[in-house]
C-alpha positions as CSV (number, residue, x, y, z in Angstrom):
1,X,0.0,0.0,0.0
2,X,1.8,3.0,-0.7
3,X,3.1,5.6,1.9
4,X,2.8,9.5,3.3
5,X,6.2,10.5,3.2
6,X,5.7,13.7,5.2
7,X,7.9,16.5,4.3
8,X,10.1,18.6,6.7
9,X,10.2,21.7,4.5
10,X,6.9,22.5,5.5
11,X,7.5,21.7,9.4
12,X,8.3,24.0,12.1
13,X,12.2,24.9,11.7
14,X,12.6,26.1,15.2
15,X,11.5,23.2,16.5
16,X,12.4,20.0,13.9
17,X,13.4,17.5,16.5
18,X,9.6,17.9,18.5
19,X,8.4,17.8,15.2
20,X,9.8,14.4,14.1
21,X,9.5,12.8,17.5
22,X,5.4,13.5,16.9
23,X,5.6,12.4,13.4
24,X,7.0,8.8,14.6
25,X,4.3,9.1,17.3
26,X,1.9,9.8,14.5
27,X,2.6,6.4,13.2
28,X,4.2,8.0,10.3
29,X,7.5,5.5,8.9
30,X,8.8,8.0,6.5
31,X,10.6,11.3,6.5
32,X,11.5,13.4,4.1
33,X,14.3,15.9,4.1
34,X,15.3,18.2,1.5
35,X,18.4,19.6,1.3
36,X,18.6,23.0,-1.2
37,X,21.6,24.6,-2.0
38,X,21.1,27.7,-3.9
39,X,22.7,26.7,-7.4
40,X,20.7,23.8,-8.5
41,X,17.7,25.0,-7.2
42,X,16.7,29.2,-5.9
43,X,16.5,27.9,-2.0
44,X,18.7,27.1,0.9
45,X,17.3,24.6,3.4
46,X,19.2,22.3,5.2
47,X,22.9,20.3,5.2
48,X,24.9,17.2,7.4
49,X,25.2,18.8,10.5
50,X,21.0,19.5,10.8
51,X,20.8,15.9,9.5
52,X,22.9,14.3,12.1
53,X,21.6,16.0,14.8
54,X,17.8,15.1,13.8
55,X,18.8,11.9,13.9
56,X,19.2,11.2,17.2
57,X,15.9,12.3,17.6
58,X,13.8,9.7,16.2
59,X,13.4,6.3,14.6
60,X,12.0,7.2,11.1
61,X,13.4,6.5,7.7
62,X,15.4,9.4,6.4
63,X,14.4,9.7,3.0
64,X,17.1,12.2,1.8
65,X,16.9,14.5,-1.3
66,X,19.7,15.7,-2.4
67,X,18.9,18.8,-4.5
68,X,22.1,20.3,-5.0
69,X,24.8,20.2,-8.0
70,X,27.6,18.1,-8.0
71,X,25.7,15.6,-5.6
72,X,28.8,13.7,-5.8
73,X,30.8,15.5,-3.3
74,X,29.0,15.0,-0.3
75,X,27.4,11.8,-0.4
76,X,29.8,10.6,2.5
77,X,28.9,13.4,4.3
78,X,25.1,12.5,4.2
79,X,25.6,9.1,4.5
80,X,27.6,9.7,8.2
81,X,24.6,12.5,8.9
82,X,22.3,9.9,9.5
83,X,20.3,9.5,5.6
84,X,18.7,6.0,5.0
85,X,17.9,7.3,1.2
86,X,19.8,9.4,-0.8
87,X,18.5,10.7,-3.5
88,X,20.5,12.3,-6.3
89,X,19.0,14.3,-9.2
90,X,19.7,13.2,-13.0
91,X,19.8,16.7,-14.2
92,X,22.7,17.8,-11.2
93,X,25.2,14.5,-11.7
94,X,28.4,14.8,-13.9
95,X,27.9,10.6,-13.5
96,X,24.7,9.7,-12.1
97,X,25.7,6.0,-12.7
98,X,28.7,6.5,-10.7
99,X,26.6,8.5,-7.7
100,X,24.5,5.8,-7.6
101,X,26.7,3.0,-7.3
102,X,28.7,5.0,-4.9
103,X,25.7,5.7,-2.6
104,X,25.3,1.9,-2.7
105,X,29.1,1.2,-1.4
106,X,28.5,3.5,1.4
107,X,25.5,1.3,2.7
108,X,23.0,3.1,1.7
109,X,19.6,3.0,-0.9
110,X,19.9,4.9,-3.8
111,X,17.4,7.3,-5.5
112,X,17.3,9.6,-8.6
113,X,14.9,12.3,-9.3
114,X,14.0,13.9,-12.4
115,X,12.4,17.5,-12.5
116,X,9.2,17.9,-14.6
117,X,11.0,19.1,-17.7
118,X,13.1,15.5,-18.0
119,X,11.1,12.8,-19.5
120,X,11.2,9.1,-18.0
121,X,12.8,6.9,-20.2
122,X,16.2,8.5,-19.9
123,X,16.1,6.6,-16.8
124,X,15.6,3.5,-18.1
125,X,19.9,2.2,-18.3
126,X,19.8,3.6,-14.6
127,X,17.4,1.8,-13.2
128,X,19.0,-1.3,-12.2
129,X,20.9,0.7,-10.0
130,X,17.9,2.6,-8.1
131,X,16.1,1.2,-5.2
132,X,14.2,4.5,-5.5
133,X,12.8,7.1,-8.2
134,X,11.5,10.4,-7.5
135,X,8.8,12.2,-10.1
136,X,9.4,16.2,-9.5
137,X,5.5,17.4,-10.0
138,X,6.5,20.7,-9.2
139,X,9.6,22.9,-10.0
140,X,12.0,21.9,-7.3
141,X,12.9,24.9,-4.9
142,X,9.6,25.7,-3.0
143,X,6.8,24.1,-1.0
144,X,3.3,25.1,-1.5
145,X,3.4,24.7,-5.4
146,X,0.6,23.2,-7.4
147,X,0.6,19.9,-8.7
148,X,1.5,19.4,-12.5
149,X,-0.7,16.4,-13.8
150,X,2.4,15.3,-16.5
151,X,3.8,14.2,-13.5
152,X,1.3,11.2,-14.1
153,X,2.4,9.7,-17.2
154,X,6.1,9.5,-15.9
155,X,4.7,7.5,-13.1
156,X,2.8,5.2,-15.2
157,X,5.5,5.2,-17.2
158,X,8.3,4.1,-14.9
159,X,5.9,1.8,-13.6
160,X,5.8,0.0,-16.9
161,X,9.7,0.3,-17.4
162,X,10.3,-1.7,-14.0
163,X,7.7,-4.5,-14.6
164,X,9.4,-5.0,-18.2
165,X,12.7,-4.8,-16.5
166,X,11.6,-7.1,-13.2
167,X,13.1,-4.6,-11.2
168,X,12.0,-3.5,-7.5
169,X,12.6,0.2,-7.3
170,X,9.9,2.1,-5.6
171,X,8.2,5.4,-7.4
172,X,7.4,8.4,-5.2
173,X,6.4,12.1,-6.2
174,X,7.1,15.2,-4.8
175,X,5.4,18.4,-5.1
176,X,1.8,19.6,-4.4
177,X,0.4,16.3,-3.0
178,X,-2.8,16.8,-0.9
179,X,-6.2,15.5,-0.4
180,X,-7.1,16.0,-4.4
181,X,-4.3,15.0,-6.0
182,X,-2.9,12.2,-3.4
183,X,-5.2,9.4,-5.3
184,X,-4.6,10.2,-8.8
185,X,-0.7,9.9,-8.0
186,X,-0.8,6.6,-6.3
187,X,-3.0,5.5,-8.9
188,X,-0.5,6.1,-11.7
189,X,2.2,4.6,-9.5
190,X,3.4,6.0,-6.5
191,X,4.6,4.1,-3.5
192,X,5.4,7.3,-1.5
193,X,3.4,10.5,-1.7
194,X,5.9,13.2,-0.5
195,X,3.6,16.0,1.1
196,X,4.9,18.9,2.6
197,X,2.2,22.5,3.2
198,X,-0.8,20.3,2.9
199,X,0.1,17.7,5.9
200,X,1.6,20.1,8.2
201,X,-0.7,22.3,8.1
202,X,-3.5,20.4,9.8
203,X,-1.8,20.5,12.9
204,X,-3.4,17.1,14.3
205,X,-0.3,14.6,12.6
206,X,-1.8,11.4,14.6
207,X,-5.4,12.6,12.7
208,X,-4.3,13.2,9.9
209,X,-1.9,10.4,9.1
210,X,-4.6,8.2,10.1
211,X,-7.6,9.8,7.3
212,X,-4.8,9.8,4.5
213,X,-3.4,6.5,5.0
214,X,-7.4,5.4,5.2
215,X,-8.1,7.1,2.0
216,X,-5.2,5.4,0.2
217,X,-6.4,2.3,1.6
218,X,-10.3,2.2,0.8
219,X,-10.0,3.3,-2.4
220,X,-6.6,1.2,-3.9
221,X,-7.9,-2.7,-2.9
């Protein structure tokens, strides 16, 4: 059954550590964190030190999005911090096959994202090396966009491509999920629904974690 994968770009930054220890008590499995750098993408958000001290705090999966050029030079750095996942994007890598393999040697799952302007099947010779894929349906940079529906075909898409290959990889999309657009996105694929504004603004996690995971599950038997 696929997953909320709650997003911390949207939580409270003066108080991220409460925040994820009420996640985890939310029942929520998945967290994740993006990491901005100002070049690949027009934000700064977070880096290895924040990471490493959030750990310590909880027992959740870091799910780590790495949206930053050159990926390649601090993947040891995340991979210390604490990350579970690390996600890389195509479009930043000089090598993306080489960043994925090395994410791999350092004990850790690999992911690669693509942003809505990159089409799926240049992903296809990378996908034996992915234990994770991440559809952009929003320009990467800022919480509280809308969602862009061509993120759907991707997903189907991808979907496809790892049934014809046998592979396991899971699919997850970032970027204006909510209560509208959650459905349609699991539907064409998605094992993890990435939502950031729309889950954190309800306040009541334990509630709310409860009604979406319910929603996901009554209508996706």
């Amino acid at each position: 059954m696929p997953e909320v994968a709650p997003s911390l770009l949207s939580a409270d930054f003066a108080r991220l550590g409460d925040e994820l220890k009420a996640l985890q008590a939310a029942g929520v499995r998945i967290a994740h964190l993006d990491v901005m750098d100002g070049c690949f993408v027009p934000n700064l958000t977070i880096g290895p030190p924040v990471i490493k001290a959030l750990r310590k705090e909880c027992d959740l999966l870091f799910d780590v999005h790495l949206m930053i050029d050159r990926p390649d030079r601090y993947l040891d750095r995340f991979a210390e911090a604490g990350a579970d996942l690390i996600t890389i994007h195509y479009e930043a890598s000089a090598d993306p096959e080489k960043d994925l393999k090395a994410i791999r040697a350092l004990g850790k799952k690999a992911g690669i994202s693509i942003k809505p302007g990159t089409g799926a099947d240049v992903l296809a010779p990378l996908l034996p090396l992915t234990d994770l894929v991440l559809v952009m349906s929003v320009e990467p940079g800022f919480g509280g966009q809308s969602f862009l529906p061509s993120a759907l075909p991707k997903l189907s898409r991808l979907r496809e491509l790892r049934e014809e290959l046998g592979l396991t990889f899971l699919l997850e999309v970032d970027g204006g999920i909510n209560r509208d657009t959650l459905l349609p996105a699991a539907e064409a694929g998605a094992d993890w629904l990435v939502m950031g504004s729309a889950f954190f603004r309800e306040k009541n996690y334990p509630e709310t974690f409860a009604s979406l995971s319910a929603l996901l599950a009554d209508n996706l038997k």
